[in-house]
C-alpha positions, 0 to 999 in steps of 0.5 A: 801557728798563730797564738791562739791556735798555740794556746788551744794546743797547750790546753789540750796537750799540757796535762796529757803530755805531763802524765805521760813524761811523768810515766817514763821519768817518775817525777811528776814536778820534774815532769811539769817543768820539763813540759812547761820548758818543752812548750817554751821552746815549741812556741820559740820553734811554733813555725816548725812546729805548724808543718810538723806531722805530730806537734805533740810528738814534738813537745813529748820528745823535747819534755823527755830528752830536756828531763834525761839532761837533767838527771845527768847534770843532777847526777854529775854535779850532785846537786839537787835540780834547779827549782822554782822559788815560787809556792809550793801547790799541792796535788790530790795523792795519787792511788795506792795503784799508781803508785805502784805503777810508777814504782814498777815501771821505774824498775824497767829497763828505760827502752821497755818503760818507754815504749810502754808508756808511749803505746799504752799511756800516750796511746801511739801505734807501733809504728808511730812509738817505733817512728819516735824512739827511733828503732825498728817496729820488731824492736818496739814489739819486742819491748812492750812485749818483755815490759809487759811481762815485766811489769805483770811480775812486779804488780802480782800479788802471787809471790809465785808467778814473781818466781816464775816470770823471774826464771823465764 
């Protein structure tokens, strides 16, 4: 992968991939870093990254496992992550509905946020979320399916069908 081919692979998956790390994590500044980190080590590793099936699979795995390394360093040393002295930018405010998104897919158990994320957000089948995470397709379905009702029970409006997914 020559440089050009590996910068129109980063135009193309930055922001895609950054939405969907921000998805499983949370924090979309943490997920930035992670990425843009992510994409250094691609390039570094772009020899194996030309014969990889799925790069972007590659870039979103190394993003989130460098993220989760993060969060227990931070958690362990408690102390705030390592930030860029540079300006701050800023983005437009997210929707009342991301928001919301985001807060309920926080209360998710990680493996469900996950397999959501990479079937929904990142648009993978089955089979490739199964192939990333790890975990047979059975196990995949059985997340998505329990994170689906999941999330409909944290974004309802009806108080009652909280209660009642909360007893199924």
């Amino acid at each position: 992968m020559d440089e050009r081919e590996f910068d129109d692979f980063y135009t193309a998956s930055f922001q895609k991939i950054t939405g969907q790390v921000y998805a499983m994590i949370g924090n979309r500044d943490e997920a930035q870093e992670c990425v843009q980190e992510a994409f250094v080590r691609a390039w570094a590793h772009r020899r194996k990254l030309e014969r990889a099936e799925h790069p972007e699979a590659w870039v979103r795995t190394t993003a989130y496992r460098l993220a989760v390394s993060r969060w227990r360093r931070t958690t362990r040393s408690r102390r705030p992550a390592d930030r860029a002295l540079g300006a701050r930018t800023e983005a437009a405010p997210p929707s009342e509905a991301h928001v919301a998104l985001v807060a309920a897919l926080k209360q998710l158990p990680e493996a469900q946020r996950q397999a959501l994320v990479l079937h929904h957000i990142a648009d993978l089948p089955v089979q490739a979320v199964a192939r990333e995470t790890g975990v047979p397709e059975g196990t995949v379905k059985a997340r998505l399916s329990r994170g689906r009702a999941a999330l409909a029970a944290l974004l309802s409006d009806d108080p009652g069908y909280q209660e009642g997914a909360s007893r199924a």
